[in-house]
BALOBA-1460 file (C-alpha; in Angstrom, 3 decimals):
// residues 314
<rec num="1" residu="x" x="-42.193" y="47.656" z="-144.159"/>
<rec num="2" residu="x" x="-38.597" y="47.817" z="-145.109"/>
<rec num="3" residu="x" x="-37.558" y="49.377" z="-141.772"/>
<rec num="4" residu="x" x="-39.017" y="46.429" z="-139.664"/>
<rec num="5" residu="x" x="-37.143" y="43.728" z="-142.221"/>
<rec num="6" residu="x" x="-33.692" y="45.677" z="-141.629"/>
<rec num="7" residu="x" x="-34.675" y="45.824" z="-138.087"/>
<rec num="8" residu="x" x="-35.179" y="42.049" z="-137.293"/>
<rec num="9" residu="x" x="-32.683" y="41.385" z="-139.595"/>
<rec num="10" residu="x" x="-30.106" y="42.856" z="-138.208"/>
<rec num="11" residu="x" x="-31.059" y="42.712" z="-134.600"/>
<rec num="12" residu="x" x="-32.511" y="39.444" z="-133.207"/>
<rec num="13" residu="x" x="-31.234" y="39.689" z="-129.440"/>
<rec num="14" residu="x" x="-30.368" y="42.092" z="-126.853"/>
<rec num="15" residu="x" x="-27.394" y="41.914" z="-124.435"/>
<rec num="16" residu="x" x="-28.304" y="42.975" z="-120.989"/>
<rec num="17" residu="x" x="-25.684" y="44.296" z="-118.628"/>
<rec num="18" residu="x" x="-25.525" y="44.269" z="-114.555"/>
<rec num="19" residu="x" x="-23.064" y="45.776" z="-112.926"/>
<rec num="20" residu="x" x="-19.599" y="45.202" z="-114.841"/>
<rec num="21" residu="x" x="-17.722" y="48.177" z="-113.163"/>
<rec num="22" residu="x" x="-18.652" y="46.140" z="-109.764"/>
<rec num="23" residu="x" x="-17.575" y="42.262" z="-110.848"/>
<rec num="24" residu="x" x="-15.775" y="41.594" z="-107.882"/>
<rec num="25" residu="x" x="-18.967" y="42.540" z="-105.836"/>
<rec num="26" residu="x" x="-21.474" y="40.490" z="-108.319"/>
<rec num="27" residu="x" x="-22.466" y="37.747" z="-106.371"/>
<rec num="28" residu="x" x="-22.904" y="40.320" z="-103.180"/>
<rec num="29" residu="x" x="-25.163" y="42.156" z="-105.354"/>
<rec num="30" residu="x" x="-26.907" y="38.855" z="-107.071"/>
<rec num="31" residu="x" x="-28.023" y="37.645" z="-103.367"/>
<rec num="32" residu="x" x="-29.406" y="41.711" z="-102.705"/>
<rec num="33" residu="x" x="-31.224" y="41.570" z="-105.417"/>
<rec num="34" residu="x" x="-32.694" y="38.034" z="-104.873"/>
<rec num="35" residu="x" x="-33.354" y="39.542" z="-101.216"/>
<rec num="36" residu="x" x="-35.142" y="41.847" z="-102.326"/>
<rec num="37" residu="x" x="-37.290" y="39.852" z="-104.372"/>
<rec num="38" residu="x" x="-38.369" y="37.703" z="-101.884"/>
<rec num="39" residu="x" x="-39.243" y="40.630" z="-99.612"/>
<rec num="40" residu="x" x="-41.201" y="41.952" z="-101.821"/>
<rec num="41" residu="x" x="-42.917" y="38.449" z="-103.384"/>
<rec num="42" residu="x" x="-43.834" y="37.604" z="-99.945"/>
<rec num="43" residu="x" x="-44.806" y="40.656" z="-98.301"/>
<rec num="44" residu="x" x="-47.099" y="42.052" z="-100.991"/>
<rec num="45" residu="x" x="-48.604" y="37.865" z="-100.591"/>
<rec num="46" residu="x" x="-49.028" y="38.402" z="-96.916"/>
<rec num="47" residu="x" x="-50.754" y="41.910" z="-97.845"/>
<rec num="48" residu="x" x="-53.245" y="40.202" z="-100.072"/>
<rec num="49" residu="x" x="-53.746" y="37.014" z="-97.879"/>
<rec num="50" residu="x" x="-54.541" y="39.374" z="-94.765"/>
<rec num="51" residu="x" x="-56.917" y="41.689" z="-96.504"/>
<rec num="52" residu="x" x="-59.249" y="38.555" z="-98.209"/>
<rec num="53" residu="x" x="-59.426" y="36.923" z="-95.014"/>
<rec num="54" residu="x" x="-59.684" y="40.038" z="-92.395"/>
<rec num="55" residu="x" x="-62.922" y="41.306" z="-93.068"/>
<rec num="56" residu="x" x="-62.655" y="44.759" z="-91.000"/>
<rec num="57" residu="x" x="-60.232" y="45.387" z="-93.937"/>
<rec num="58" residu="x" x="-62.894" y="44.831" z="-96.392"/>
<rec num="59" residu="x" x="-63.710" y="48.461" z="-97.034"/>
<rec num="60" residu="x" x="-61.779" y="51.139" z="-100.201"/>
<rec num="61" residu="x" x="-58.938" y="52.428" z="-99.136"/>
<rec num="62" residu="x" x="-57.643" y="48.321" z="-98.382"/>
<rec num="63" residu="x" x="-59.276" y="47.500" z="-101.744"/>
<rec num="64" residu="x" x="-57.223" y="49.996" z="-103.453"/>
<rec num="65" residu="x" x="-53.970" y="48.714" z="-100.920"/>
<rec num="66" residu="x" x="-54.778" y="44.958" z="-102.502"/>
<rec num="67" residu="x" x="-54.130" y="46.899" z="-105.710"/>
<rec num="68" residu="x" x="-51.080" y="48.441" z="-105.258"/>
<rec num="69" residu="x" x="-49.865" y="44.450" z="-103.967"/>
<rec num="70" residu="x" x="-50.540" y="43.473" z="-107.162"/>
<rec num="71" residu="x" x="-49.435" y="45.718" z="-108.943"/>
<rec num="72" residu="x" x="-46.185" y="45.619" z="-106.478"/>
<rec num="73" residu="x" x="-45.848" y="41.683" z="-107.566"/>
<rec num="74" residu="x" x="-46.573" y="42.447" z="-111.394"/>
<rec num="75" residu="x" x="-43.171" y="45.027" z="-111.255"/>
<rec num="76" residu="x" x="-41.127" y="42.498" z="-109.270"/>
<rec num="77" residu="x" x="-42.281" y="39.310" z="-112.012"/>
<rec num="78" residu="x" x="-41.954" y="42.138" z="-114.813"/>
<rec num="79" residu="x" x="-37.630" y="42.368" z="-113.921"/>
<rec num="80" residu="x" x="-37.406" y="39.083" z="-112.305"/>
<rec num="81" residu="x" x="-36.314" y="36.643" z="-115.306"/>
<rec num="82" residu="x" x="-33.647" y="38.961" z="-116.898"/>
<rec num="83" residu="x" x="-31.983" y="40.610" z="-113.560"/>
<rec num="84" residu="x" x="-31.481" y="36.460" z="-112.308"/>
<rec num="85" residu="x" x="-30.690" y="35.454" z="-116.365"/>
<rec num="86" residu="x" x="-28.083" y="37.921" z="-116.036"/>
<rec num="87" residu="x" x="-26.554" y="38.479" z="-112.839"/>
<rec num="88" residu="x" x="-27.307" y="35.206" z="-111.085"/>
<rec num="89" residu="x" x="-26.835" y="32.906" z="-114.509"/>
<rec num="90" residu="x" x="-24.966" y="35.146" z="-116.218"/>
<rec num="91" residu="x" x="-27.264" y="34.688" z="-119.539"/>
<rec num="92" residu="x" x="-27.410" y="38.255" z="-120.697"/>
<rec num="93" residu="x" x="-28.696" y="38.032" z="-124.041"/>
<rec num="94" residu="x" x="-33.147" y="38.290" z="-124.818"/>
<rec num="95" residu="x" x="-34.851" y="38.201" z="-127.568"/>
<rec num="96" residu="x" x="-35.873" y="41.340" z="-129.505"/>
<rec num="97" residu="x" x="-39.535" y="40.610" z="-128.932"/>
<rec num="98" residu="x" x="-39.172" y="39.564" z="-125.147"/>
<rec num="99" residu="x" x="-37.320" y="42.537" z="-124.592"/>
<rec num="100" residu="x" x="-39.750" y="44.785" z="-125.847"/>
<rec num="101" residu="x" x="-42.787" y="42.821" z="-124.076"/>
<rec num="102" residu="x" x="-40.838" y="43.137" z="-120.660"/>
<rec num="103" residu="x" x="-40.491" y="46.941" z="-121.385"/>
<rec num="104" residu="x" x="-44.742" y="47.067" z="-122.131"/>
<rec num="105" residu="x" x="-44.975" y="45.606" z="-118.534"/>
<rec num="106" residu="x" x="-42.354" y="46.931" z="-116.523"/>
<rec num="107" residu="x" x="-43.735" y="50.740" z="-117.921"/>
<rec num="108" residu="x" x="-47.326" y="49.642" z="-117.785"/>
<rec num="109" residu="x" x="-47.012" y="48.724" z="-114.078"/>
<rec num="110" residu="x" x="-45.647" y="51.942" z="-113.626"/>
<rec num="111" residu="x" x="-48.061" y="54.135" z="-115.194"/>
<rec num="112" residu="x" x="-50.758" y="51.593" z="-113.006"/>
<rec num="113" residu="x" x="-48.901" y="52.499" z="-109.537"/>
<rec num="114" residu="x" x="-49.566" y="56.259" z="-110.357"/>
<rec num="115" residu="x" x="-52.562" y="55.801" z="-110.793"/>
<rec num="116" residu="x" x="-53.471" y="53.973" z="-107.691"/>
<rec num="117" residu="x" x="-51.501" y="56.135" z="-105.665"/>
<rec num="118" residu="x" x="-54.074" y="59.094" z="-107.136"/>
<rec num="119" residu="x" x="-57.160" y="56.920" z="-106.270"/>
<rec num="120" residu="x" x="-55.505" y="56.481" z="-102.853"/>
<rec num="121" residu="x" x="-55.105" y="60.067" z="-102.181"/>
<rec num="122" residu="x" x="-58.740" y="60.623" z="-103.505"/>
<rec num="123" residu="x" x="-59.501" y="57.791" z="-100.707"/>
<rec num="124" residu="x" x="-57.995" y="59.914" z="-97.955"/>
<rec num="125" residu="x" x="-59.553" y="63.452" z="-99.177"/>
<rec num="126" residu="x" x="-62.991" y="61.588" z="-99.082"/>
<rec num="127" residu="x" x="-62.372" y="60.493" z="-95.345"/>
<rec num="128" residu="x" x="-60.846" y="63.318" z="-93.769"/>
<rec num="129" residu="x" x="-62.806" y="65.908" z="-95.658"/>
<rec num="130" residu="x" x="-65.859" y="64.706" z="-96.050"/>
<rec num="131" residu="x" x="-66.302" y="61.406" z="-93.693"/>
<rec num="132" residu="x" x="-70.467" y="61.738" z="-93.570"/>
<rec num="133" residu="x" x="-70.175" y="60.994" z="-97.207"/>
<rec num="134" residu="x" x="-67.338" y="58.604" z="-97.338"/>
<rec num="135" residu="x" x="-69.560" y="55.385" z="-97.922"/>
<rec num="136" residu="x" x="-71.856" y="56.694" z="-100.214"/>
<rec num="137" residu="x" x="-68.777" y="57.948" z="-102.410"/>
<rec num="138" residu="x" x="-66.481" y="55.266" z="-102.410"/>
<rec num="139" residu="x" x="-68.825" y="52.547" z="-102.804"/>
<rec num="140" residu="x" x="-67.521" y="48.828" z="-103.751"/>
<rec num="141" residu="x" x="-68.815" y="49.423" z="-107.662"/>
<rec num="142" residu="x" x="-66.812" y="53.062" z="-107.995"/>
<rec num="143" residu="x" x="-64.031" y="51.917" z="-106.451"/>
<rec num="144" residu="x" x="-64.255" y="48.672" z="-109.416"/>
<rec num="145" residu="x" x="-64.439" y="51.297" z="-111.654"/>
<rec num="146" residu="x" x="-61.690" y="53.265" z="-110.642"/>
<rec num="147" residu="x" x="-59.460" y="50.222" z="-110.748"/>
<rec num="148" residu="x" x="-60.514" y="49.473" z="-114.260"/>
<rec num="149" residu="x" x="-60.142" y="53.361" z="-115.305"/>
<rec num="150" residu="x" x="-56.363" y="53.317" z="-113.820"/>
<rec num="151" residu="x" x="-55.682" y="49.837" z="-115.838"/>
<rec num="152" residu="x" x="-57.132" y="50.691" z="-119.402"/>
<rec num="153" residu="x" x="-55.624" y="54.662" z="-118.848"/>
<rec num="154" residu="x" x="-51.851" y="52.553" z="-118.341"/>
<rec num="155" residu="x" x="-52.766" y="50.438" z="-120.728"/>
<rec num="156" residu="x" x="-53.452" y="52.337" z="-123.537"/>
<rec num="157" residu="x" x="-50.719" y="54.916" z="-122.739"/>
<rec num="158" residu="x" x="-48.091" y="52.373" z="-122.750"/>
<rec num="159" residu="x" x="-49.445" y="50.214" z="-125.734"/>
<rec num="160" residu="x" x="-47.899" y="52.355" z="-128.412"/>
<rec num="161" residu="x" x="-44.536" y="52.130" z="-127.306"/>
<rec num="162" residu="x" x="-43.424" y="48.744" z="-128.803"/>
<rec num="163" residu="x" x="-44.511" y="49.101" z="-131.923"/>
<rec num="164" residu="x" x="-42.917" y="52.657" z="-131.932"/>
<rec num="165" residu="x" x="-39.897" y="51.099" z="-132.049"/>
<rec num="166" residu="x" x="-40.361" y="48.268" z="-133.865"/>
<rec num="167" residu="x" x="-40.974" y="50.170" z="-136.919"/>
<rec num="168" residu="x" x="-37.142" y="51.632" z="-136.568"/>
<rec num="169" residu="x" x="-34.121" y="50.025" z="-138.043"/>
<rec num="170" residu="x" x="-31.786" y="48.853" z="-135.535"/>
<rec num="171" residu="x" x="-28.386" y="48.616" z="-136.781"/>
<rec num="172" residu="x" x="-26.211" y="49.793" z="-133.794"/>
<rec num="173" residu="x" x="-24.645" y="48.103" z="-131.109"/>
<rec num="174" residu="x" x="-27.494" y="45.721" z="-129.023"/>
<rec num="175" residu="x" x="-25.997" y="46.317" z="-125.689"/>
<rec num="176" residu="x" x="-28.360" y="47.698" z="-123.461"/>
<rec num="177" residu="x" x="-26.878" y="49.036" z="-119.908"/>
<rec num="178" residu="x" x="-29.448" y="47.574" z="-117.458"/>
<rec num="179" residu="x" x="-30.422" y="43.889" z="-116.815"/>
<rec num="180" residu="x" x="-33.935" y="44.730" z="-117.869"/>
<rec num="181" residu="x" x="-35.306" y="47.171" z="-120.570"/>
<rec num="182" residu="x" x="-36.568" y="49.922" z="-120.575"/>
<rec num="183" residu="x" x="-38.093" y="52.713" z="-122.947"/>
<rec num="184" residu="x" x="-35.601" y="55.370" z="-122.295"/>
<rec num="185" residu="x" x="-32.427" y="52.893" z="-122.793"/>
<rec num="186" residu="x" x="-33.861" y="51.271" z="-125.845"/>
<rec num="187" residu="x" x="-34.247" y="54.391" z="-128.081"/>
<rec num="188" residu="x" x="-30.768" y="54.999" z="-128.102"/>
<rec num="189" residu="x" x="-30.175" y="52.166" z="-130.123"/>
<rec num="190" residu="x" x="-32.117" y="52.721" z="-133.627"/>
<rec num="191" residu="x" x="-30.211" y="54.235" z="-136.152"/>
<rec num="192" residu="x" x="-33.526" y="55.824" z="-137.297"/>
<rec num="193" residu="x" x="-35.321" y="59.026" z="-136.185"/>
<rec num="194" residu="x" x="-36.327" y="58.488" z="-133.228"/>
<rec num="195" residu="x" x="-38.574" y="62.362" z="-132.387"/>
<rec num="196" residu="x" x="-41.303" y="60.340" z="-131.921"/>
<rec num="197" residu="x" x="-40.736" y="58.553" z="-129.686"/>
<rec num="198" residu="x" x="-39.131" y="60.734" z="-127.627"/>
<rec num="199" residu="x" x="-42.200" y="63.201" z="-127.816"/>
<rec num="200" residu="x" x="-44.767" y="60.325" z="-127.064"/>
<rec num="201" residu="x" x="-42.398" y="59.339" z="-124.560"/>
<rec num="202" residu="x" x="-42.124" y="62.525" z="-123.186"/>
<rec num="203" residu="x" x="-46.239" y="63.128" z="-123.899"/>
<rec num="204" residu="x" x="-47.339" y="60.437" z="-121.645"/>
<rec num="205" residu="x" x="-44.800" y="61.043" z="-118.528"/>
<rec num="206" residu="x" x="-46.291" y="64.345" z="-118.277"/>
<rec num="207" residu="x" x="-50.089" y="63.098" z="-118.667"/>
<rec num="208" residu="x" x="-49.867" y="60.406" z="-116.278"/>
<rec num="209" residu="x" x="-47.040" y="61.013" z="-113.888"/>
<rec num="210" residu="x" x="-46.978" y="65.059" z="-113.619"/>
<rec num="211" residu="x" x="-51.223" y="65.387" z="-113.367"/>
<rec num="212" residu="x" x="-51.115" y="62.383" z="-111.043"/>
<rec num="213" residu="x" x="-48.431" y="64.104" z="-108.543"/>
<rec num="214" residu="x" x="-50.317" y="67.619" z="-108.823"/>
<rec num="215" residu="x" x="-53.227" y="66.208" z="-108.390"/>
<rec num="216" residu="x" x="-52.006" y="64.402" z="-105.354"/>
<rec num="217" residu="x" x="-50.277" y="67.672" z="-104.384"/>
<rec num="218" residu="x" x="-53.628" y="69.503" z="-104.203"/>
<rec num="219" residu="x" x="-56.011" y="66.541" z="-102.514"/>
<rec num="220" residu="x" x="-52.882" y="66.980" z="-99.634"/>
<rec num="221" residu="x" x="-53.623" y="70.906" z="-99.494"/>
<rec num="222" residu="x" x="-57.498" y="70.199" z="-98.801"/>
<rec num="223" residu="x" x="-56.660" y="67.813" z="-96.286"/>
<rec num="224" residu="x" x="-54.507" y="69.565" z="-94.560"/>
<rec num="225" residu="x" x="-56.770" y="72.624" z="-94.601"/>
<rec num="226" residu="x" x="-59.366" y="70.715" z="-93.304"/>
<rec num="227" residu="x" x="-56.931" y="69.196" z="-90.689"/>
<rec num="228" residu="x" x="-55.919" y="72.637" z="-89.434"/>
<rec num="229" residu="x" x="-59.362" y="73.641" z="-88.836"/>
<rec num="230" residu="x" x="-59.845" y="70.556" z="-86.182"/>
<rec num="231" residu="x" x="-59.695" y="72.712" z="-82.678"/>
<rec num="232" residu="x" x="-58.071" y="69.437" z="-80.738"/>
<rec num="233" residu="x" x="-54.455" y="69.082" z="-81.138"/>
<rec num="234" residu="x" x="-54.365" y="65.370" z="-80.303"/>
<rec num="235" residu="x" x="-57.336" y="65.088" z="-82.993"/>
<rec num="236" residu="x" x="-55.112" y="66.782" z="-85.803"/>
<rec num="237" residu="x" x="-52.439" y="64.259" z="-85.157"/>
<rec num="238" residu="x" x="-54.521" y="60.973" z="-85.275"/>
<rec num="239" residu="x" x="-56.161" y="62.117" z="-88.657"/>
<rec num="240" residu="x" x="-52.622" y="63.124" z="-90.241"/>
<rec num="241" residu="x" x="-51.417" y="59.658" z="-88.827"/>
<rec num="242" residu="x" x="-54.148" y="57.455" z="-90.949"/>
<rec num="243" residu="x" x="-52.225" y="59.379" z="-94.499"/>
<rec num="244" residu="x" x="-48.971" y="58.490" z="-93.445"/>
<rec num="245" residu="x" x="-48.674" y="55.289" z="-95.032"/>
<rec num="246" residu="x" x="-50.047" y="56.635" z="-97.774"/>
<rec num="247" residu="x" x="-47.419" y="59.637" z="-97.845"/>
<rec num="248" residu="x" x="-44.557" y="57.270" z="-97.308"/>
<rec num="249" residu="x" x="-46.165" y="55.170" z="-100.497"/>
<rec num="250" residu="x" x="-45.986" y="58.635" z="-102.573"/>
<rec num="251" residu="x" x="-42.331" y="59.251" z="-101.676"/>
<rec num="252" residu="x" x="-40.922" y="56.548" z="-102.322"/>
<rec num="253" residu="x" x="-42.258" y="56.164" z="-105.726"/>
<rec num="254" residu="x" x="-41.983" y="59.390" z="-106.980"/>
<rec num="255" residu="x" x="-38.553" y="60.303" z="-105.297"/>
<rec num="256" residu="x" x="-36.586" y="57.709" z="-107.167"/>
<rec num="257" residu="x" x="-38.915" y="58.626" z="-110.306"/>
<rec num="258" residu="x" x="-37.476" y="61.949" z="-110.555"/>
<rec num="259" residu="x" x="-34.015" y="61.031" z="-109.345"/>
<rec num="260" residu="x" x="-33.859" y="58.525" z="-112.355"/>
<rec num="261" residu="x" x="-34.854" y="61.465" z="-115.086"/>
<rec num="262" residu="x" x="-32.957" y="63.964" z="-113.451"/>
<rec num="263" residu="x" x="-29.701" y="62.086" z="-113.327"/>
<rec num="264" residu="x" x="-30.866" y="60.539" z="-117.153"/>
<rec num="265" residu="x" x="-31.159" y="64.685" z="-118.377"/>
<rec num="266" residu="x" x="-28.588" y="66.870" z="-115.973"/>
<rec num="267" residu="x" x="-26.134" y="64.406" z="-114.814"/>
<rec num="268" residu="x" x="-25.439" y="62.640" z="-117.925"/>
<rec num="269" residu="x" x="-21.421" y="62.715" z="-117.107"/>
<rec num="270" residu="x" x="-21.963" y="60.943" z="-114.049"/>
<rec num="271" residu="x" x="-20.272" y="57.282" z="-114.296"/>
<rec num="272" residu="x" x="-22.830" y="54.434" z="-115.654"/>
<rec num="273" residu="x" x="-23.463" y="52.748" z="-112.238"/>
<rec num="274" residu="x" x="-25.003" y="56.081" z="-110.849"/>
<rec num="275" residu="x" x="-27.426" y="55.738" z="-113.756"/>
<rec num="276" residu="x" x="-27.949" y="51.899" z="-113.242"/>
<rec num="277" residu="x" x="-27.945" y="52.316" z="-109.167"/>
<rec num="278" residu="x" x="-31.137" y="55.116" z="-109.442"/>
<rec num="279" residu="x" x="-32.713" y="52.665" z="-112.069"/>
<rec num="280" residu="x" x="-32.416" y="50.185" z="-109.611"/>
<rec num="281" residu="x" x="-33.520" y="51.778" z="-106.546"/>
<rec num="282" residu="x" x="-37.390" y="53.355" z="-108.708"/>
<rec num="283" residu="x" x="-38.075" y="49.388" z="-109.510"/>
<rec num="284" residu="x" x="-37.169" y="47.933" z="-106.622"/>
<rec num="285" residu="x" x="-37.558" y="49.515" z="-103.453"/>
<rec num="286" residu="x" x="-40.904" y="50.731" z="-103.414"/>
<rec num="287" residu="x" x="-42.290" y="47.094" z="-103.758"/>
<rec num="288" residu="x" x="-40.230" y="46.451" z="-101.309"/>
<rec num="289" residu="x" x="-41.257" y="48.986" z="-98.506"/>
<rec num="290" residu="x" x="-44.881" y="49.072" z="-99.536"/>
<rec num="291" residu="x" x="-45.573" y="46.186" z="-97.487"/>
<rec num="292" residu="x" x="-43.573" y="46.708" z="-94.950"/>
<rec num="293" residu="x" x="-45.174" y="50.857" z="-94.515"/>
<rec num="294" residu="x" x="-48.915" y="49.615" z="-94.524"/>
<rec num="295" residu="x" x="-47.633" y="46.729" z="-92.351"/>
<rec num="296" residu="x" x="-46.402" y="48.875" z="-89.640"/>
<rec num="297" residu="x" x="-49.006" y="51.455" z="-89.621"/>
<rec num="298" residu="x" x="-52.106" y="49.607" z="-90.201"/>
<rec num="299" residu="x" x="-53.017" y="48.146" z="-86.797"/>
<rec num="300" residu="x" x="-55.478" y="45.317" z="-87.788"/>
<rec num="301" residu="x" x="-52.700" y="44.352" z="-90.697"/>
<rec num="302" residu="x" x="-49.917" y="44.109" z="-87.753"/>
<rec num="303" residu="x" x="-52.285" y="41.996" z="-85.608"/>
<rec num="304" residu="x" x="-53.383" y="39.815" z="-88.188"/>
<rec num="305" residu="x" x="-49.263" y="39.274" z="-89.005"/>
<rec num="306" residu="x" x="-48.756" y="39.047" z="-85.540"/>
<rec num="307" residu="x" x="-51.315" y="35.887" z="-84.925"/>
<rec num="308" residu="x" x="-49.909" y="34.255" z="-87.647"/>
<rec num="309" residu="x" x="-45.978" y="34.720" z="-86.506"/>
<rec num="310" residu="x" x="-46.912" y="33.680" z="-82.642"/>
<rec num="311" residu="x" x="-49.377" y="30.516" z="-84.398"/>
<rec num="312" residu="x" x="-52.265" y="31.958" z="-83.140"/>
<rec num="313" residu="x" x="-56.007" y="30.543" z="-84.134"/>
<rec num="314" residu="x" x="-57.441" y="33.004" z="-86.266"/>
């Protein structure tokens, strides 16, 4: 109890921090980053819109693409009032408890995109591997299910994590070196002991993140194996092309994820923009491109986008 009084006691606020090294480039950065945004606000929208009112779309692996758009939105809304606070306002400083709230959701959308890139991957083993069965596997109330399983699993993995460190006194400096928080920057700051978090922290990247990648390691070794024994060349192509989206999905998520903990544990000299630059890059880009991948490659999604651009009655 007496930790948590010297903690809010001493610490109210948090100062947030953009890109100071880059001032004369600010407002260059300010409109990328509101670019992005609206990319990714309105292309995830358009995703959503297209796949209620299309209803070949109707069917899993688009019900688990409407999930990743949400999700996509809930990591752009998660950032969105600090990053323009700070760099478009220049108000840098949040409150102790809004900071720590934005950190539940920013990490809990996270942990959520894992897991619906896993479900995804499961979506594509079931149709390439074992098509005859796809409809009675993947049914409407599964697939429910599996949404709700990947929610509560994020949920309850990132839950902990405030009040992990709102036990610990904070009684350093409250600068925090992105314009958003997050886990990993905030535990520097307690003067307290701060093992367990780092353990839990550590704990839960390996339970969701590392299972979720092997696992969508292996369901990419049975497809391809099953692939490979398809006799017709042309027939091996067209199914590899229907997990493409879904591959470039997988990349871009988990490339920046590792580039941002790599950097974070074996490049620690590196100047502090590198750091904030890879940060940067894992939350924004892949809400970005998601829309923009499945837009490309999923024909009744481009036609749909199409009629609407050229004013077309649907």
């Amino acid at each position: 109890m007496r930790s948590v009084q010297t903690n809010t006691s001493s610490i109210t606020s948090f100062t947030l921090t953009g890109f100071p090294e880059m001032e004369s480039m600010e407002h260059w950065l300010a409109a990328l980053l509101l670019l992005l945004y609206i990319i990714s606000i309105v292309g995830n929208a358009l995703i959503l819109f297209i796949i209620k009112e299309e209803q070949s779309l109707h069917q899993p692996m688009y019900y688990f693409l409407s999930l990743l758009s949400v999700n996509d939105l809930g990591v752009s809304f998660s950032t969105l009032p600090t990053v323009l606070a700070s760099m478009c306002f220049h108000v840098p400083e949040t409150a102790f408890d809004a900071c720590l709230a934005q950190m539940f959701f920013i990490h809990f959308f996270s942990w959520t995109e894992s897991g619906i890139l896993l479900a995804m991957s499961f979506d594509r083993y079931v149709a390439i591997c074992n098509p005859l069965h796809y409809s009675s596997v993947l049914t409407d109330a599964r697939v429910a299910h599996m949404g709700m399983s990947i929610i509560i699993r994020s949920f309850c993995m990132v839950f902990p994590l405030p009040f992990l460190l709102k036990r610990l006194p904070f009684c350093k400096a409250n600068v925090l070196t992105h314009s958003y928080c997050l886990h990993p920057d905030l535990i520097r700051l307690p003067c307290g002991d701060t093992t367990i978090n780092s353990m839990y922290g550590l704990f839960i990247v390996i339970s969701a993140f590392g299972v979720d990648s092997l696992l969508i390691l292996l369901s990419y070794v049975l497809i391809l194996h099953s692939v490979l024994a398809i006799a017709s060349r042309e027939e091996r192509l067209k199914t590899l092309n229907t997990c493409v989206s879904h591959i470039s999905a997988v990349l871009i998520f988990y490339v920046p994820m590792i580039s941002v903990s790599m950097v974070h544990r074996f490049v620690k000299h590196a100047p502090e923009y590198v750091h904030k630059f890879t940060s940067l890059v894992y939350l924004f880009v892949p809400p970005m491109l998601n829309p923009i991948i499945y837009s490309i490659k999923t024909k009744e999604i481009r036609r749909r986008l199409h009629k609407m651009l050229s004013g077309t009655k649907f």
